[in-house]
C-alpha positions in Angstrom: 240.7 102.9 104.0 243.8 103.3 101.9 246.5 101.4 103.0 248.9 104.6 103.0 246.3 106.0 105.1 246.6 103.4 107.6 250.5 103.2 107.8 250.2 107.2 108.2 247.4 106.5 111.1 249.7 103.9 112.8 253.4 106.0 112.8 250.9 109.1 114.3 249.8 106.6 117.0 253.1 105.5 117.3 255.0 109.4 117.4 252.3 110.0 120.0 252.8 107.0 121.8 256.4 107.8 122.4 255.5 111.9 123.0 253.2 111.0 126.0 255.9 108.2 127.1 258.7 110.9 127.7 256.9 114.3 127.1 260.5 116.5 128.9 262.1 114.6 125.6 259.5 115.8 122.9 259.5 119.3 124.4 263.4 119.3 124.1 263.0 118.0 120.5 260.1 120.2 119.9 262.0 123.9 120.9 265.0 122.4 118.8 263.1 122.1 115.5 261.7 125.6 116.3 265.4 127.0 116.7 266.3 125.2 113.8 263.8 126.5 111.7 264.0 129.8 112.5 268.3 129.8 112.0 267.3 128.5 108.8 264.8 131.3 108.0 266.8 134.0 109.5 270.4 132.8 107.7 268.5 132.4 104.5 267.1 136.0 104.9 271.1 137.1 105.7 272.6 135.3 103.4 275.2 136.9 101.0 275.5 136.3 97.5 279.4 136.3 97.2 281.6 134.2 99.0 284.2 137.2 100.3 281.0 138.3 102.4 280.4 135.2 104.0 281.4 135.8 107.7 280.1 135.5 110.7 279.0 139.6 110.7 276.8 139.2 108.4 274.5 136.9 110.3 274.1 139.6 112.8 271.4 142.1 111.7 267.9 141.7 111.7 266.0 141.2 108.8 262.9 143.2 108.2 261.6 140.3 105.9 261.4 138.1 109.1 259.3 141.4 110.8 256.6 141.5 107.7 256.6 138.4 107.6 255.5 137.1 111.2 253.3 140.4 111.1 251.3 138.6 107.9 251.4 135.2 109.2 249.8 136.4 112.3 247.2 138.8 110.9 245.8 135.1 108.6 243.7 132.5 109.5 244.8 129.0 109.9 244.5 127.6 106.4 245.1 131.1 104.8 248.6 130.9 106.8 249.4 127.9 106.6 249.6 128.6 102.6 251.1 132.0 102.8 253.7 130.3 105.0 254.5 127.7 102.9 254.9 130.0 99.4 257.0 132.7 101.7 259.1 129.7 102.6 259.4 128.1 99.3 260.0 131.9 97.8 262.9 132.3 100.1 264.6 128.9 99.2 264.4 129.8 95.7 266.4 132.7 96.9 268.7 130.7 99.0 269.2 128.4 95.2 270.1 131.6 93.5 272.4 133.2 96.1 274.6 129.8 95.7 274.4 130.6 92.3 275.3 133.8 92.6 278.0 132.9 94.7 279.6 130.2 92.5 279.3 132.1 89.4 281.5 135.3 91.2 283.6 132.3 92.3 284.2 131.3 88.4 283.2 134.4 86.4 283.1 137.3 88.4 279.5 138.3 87.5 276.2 137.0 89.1 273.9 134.7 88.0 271.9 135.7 85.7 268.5 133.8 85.3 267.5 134.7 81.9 270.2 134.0 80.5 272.8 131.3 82.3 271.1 127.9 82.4 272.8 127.0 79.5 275.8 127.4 81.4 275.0 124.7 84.1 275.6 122.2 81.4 278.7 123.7 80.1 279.7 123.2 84.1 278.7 119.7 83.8 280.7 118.9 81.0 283.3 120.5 82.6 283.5 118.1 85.9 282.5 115.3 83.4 286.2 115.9 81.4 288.0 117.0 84.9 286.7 114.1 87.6 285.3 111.7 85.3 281.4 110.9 84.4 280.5 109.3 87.5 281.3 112.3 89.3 279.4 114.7 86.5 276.4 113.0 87.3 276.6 112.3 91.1 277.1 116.7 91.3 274.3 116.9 89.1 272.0 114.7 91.0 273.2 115.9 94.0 272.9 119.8 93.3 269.2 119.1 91.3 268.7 117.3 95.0 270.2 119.7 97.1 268.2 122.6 95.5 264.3 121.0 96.3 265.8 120.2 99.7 266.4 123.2 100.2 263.1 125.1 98.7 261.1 121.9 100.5 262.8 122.3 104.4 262.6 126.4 104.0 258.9 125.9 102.9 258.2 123.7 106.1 260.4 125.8 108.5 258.5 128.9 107.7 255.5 127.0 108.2 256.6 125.2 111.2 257.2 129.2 112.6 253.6 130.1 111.6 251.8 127.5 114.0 254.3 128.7 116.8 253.4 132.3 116.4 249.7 131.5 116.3 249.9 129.3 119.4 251.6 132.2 121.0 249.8 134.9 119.6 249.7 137.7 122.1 254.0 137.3 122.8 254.7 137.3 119.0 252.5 139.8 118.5 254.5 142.2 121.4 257.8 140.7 120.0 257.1 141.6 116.4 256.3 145.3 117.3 259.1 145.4 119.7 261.6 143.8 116.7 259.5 146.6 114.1 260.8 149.2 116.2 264.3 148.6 117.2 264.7 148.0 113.6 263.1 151.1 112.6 265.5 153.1 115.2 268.5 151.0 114.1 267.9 152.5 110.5 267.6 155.7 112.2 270.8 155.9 113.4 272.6 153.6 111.1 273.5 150.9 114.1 276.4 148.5 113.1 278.1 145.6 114.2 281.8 144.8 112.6 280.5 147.2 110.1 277.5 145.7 109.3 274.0 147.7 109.1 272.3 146.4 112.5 268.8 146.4 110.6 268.8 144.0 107.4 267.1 144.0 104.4 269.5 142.0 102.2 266.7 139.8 101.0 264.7 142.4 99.3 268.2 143.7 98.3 268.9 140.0 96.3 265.3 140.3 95.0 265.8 143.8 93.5 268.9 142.9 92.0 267.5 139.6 90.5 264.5 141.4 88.9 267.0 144.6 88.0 269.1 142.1 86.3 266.4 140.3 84.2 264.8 144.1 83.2 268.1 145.2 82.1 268.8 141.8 79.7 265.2 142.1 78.4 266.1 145.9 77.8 270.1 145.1 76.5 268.5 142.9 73.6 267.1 145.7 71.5 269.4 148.1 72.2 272.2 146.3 71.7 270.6 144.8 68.2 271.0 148.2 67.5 274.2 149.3 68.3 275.6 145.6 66.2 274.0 147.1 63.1 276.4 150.6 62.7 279.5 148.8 61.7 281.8 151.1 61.2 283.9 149.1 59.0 280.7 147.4 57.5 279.7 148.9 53.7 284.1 149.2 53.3 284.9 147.8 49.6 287.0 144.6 50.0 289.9 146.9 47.8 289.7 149.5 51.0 290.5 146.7 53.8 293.5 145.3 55.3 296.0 146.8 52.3 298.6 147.2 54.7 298.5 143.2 54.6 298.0 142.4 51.4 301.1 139.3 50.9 301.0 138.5 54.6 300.4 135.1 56.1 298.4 136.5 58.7 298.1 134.3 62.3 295.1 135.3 65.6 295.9 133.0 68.2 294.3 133.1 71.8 295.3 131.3 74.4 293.1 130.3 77.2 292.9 132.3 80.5 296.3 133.6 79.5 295.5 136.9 82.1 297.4 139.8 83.5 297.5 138.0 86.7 299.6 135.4 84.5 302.1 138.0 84.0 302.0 140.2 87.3 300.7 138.3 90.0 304.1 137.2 92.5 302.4 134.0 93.2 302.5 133.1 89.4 304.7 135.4 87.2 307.9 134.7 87.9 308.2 131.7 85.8 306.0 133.3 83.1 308.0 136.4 83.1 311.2 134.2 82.5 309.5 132.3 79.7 308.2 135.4 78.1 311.8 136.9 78.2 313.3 134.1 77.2 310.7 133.6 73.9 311.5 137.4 72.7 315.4 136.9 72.9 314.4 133.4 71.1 312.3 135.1 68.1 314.8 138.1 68.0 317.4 136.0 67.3 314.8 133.9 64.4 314.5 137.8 62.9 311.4 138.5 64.7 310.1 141.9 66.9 307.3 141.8 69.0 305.1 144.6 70.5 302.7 143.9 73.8 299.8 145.6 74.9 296.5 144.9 77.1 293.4 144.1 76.8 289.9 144.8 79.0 287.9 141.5 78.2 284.3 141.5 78.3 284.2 138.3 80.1 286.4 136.6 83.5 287.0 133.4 84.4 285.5 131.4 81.4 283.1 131.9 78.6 285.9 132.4 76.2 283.7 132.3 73.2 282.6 136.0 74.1 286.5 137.0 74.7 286.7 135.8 71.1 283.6 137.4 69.7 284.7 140.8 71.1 287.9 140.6 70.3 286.9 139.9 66.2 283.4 141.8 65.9 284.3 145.2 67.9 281.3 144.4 69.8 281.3 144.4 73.8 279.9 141.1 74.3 279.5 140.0 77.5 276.5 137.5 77.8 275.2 134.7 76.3 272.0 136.6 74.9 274.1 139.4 72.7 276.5 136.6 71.4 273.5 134.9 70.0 272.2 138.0 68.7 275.7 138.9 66.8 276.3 136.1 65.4 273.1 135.5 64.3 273.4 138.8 61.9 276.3 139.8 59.3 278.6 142.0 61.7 282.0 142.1 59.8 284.3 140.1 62.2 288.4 140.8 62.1 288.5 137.2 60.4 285.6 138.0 58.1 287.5 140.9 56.7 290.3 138.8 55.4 288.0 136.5 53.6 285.9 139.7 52.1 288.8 140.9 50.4 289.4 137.5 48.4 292.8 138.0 48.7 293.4 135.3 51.8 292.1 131.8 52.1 290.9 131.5 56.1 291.0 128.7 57.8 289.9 127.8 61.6 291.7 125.3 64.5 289.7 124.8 67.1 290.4 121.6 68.9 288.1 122.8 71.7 285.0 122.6 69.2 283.8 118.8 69.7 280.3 119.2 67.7 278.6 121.3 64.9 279.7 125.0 64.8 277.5 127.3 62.9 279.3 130.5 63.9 282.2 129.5 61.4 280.5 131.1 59.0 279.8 134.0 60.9 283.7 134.7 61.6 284.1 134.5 57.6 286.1 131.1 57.9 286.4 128.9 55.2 287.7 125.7 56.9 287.2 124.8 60.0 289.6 121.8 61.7 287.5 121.0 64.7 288.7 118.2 67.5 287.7 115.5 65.5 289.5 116.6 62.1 293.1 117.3 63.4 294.0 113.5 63.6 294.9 113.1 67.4 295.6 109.9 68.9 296.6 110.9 72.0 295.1 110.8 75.4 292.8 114.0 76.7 294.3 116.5 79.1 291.6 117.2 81.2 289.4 119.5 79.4 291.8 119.8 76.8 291.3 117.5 73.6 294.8 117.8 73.2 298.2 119.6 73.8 298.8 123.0 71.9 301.7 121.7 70.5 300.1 118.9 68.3 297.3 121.3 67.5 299.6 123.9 66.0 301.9 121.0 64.5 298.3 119.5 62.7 297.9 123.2 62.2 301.5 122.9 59.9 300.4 119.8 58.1 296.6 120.1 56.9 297.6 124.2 56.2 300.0 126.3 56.7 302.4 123.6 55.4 300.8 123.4 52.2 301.2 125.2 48.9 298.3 128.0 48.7 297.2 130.1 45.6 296.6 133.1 48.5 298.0 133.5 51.9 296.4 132.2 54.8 294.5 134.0 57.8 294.2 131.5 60.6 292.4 131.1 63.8 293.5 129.2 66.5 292.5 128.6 69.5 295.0 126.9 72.1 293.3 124.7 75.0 295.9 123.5 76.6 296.1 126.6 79.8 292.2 125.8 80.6 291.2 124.9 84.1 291.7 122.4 85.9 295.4 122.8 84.8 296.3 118.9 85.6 297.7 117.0 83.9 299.8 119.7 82.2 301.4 118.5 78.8 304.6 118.3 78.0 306.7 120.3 75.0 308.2 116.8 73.1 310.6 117.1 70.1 308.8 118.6 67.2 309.6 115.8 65.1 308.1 112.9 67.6 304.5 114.3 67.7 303.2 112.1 64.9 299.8 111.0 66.0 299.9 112.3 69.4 299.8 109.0 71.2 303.3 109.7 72.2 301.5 112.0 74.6 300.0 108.9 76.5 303.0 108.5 79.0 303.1 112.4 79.8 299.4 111.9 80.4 300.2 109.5 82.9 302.8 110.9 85.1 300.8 114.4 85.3 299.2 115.2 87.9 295.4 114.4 89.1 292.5 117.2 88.3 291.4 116.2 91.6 294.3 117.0 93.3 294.7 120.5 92.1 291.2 121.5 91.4 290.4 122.4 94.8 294.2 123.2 96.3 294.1 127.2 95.1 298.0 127.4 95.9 298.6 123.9 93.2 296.0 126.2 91.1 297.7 128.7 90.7 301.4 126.9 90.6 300.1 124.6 87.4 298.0 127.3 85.9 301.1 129.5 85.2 302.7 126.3 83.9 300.2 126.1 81.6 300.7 129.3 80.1 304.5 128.6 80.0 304.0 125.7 77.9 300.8 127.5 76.0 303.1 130.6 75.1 306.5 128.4 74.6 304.3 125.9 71.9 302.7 129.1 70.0 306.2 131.2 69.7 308.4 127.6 69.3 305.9 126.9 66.3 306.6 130.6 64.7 310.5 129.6 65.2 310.1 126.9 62.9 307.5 127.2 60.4 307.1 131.2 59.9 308.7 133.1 57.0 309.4 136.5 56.6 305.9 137.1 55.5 304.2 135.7 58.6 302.3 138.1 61.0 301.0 136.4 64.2 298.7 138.4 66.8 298.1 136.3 70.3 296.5 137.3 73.0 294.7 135.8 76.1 290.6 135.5 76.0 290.0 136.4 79.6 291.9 135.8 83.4 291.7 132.9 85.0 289.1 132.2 87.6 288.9 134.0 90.9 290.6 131.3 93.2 293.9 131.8 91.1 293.8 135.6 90.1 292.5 136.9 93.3 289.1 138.4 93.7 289.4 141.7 92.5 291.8 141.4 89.9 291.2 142.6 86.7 289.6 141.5 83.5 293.0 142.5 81.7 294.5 140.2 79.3 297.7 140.7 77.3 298.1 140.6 73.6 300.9 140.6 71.0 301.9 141.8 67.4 304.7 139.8 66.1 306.0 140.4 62.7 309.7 139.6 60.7 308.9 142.9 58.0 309.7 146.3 59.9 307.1 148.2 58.3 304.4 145.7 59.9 305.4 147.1 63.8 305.6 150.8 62.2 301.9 150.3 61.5 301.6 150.1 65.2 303.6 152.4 66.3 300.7 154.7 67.2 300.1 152.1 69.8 302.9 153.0 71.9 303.0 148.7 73.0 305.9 147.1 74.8 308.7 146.1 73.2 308.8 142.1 73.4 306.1 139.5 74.2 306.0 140.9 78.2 303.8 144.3 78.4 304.9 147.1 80.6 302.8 147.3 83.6 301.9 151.0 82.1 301.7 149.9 78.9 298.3 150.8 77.6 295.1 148.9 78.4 292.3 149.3 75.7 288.8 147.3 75.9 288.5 144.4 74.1 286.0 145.5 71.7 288.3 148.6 70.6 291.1 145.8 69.0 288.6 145.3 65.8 288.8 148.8 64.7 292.3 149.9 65.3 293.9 146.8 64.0 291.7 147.2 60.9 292.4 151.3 60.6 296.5 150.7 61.5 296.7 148.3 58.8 295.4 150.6 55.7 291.2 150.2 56.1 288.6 152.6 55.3 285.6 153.3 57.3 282.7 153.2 56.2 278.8 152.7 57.4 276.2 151.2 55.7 273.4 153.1 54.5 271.4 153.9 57.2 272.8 152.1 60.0 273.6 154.3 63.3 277.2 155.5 63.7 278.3 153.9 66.8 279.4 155.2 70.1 283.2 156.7 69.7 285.7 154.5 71.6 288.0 155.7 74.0 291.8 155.4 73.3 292.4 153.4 77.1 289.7 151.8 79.3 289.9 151.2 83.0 290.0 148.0 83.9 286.6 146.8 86.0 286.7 144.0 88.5 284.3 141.3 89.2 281.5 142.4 90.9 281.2 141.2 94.4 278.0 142.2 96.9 
């Protein structure tokens, strides 16, 4: 006999041993794995998929799952149940896994979990904690949520099964309880029964199942169609003489700034220093000669995810998941950016400090150079996430380009890092002068405050997350103060809000964005907008989606529309957009 078989053989002997030796203990122990198991069962069967929902109430009902499923287990054989058990069991902690999911992905972008498409993601999250907490604290969440997941598929798979020998040793009372549970459910439905507002009789798990499998039909269905709609550019066959002429002679700047969010600006908790700095930076650039307008934005994604804020924003395209950005940038859509570079009358250049490895899409946005993390000569420490502050970004921004003597003008790209989560340490504006390398960032580093000790604090969350867009916004409009001429045009706006915990479930998906501009007859272009005057939008001011911003910044500055041959016309767009909220359940 193996010698596994005979250390099983002995700890049975020895579990039995101790069973006969105080059998009132082992029946105590015994009826508490079977009310274990079956809380288990019945709170994964109840189990929400949004955090707002989980309360007590919703534990209450009963599940019809649990019904059909003591109905099958008792209707099987022994073997027969035992593996029908097991697979119901393991089913439902699959479930359970993607609930949590579901739940954390609401938490951080407002939207579900979406299997098809979001596993990609869980390594963006990773590398997330990694730069926040540090990598021994990446990989002990990793290990520990990889573990936490089969513990949980393994223990529902041996509850259920555990409640299938019970029902079969007690055949003839489950059989009487499952009818009697079949019909109050049945009459609960009837007369729609509540308790605290919640439906007395349950079926929430075959709800979660419909709306995974609805929400893995609809991507498989979204590919094709919306391969379709990226392929009737409106602006797409336009000769590069017919775009941008309004322009023409303009050094032309598109800024976002991360999680920049209406909340930033309207939200009591947070706006009132933003407010002030936002006041304080149009009375600044009024006074350099500059006029700003303000509007909003829908974006097409919450929380995070920038990279589709960004692709919406510049392709005109409502791109709200992983699988359409990989199908528009994979094709030729004519992005804002690319438009510049088509007309050969601007060089186009890139920052992206964010960008830490190899980038294909620059070609796709029509950029010619691209200044990554690694090419804008930082010294400094990190900041969190953030490969380094805004300010040095913009100021290597001033000395590799915008500084330098150019047969054209320049478009630009730049995307500012410094206003991404976890907000701590926040950096510092220093003198302009004193940036040098960046390593005089290393004592402001120092004296910030922990990641850790704001990540999970939602009040320090949202205190150091409007700083951050304080010192975002004051970096961006400081640098225009100083280096912009009378020819320099600079558009900034926000990618998407902030993540639940600081804007509030429900909030909106607005953002705002901004036209700022020395020459007059830039701002008349816009005056069909009917924006705010200054860098703070009314609360009224109009609200267009994200994927509008293409079009009408291309059509107000002088473009021609025109299709290519054969290529659908796409969908007219609205002149406003409501703003939707992340969806809860």
């Amino acid at each position: 006999m193996p010698d596994s078989l005979r250390v099983l053989g002995r700890a049975r002997t020895r579990l039995r041993a101790l069973r006969d030796a105080h059998p009132a203990a082992a029946r105590a122990l015994r009826r508490t794995v079977h009310v274990l198991a079956a809380v288990l069962v019945v709170g994964a069967l109840l189990l929400p998929n949004s955090a707002s929902a989980l309360r007590p109430n919703r534990f209450t009902g009963i599940p019809a799952e649990a019904i059909i499923g003591a109905v099958l287990l008792l209707a099987l054989p022994r073997r027969p149940r035992i593996v029908v058990a097991a697979l119901y069991g393991a089913g439902l902690g699959v479930l359970t896994v993607l609930n949590l999911l579901d739940i954390g992905f609401t938490e951080y972008l407002g939207r579900g979990f979406n299997i098809v498409l979001d596993w990609g993601l869980l390594d963006d999250a990773l590398s997330y904690v990694e730069d926040s907490m540090g990598g021994t604290a990446a990989t002990a969440a990793a290990v520990g949520a990889v573990l936490l997941a089969l513990l949980v598929v393994v223990l529902m798979a041996l509850a259920t099964v555990r409640l299938g020998h019970l029902l079969a040793r007690h055949r003839a009372h489950a059989t009487r309880g499952a009818l009697i549970a079949g019909t109050v459910w049945i009459t609960c439905t009837a007369l729609g029964l509540q308790i605290a507002g919640v439906p007395v009789a349950s079926d929430r798990a075959a709800g979660a199942v419909k709306g995974q499998t609805e929400r893995v039909v609809n991507t498989l269905r979204d590919e094709a169609a919306f391969a379709k709609e990226a392929r009737a550019d409106t602006f797409g066959a336009t000769p590069p003489g017919r775009l941008l002429p309004d322009l023409r002679g303009k050094d032309v700047v598109i800024a976002f700034i991360e999680s920049y969010g209406r909340s930033a600006v309207e939200d009591p908790a947070i706006a009132a220093g933003v407010t002030r700095t936002l006041d304080a930076r149009t009375a600044a650039l009024a006074r350099a000669g500059y006029r700003a307008r303000s509007g909003w934005l829908t974006s097409a994604t919450y929380g995070g995810s920038s990279w589709l804020g960004h692709s919406t924003a510049l392709s005109g395209l409502w791109i709200d998941n992983q699988q359409r950005y990989r199908t528009v940038t994979n094709g030729d859509r004519l992005t804002l950016t690319k438009a510049f570079r088509k007309t050969g009358a601007w060089d186009t250049v890139g920052i992206m400090p964010g960008v830490r490895k190899a980038w294909p899409e620059a070609e796709w946005y029509g950029l010619d150079r691209v200044y990554d993390a690694n090419e804008l000569g930082y010294r400094g420490p990190k900041f969190s996430w953030s490969t380094m502050p805004d300010q040095y970004a913009l100021e290597a921004f001033e000395r590799l380009e915008h500084g330098r003597k150019h047969d054209r003008p320049l478009m630009s790209e730049i995307i500012l890092t410094s206003s991404h989560q976890p907000w701590a340490p926040i950096p510092e504006l220093v003198d302009w002068e004193d940036l040098g390398d960046g390593s005089v960032f290393d004592a402001v580093q120092k004296a910030g405050k922990k990641s850790s000790d704001v990540i999970a604090d939602s009040a320090a969350s949202r205190r150091e997350y409007g700083r951050s867009i304080q010192y975002s916004v004051t970096s961006l409009t400081q640098w225009l103060e100083r280096y912009g001429t009378d020819d320099t045009v600079l558009v900034f706006l926000g990618d998407h809000q902030p993540i639940a915990r600081v804007s509030g479930h429900g909030a909106s998906r607005d953002v705002p964005v901004t036209i700022v501009a020395k020459d007059p007859e830039v701002l008349a272009k816009t005056d069909g907008w009917n924006w705010t005057e200054g860098l703070r939008p009314a609360k009224d001011a109009p609200v267009w989606r994200m994927s509008s911003f293409r079009d009408r910044f291309l059509t107000a500055f002088g473009s021609v529309p025109r299709t290519p041959p054969g290529a659908d016309q796409p969908p007219e767009v609205s002149s406003s957009a409501s703003s939707p909220t992340p969806a809860q359940s």
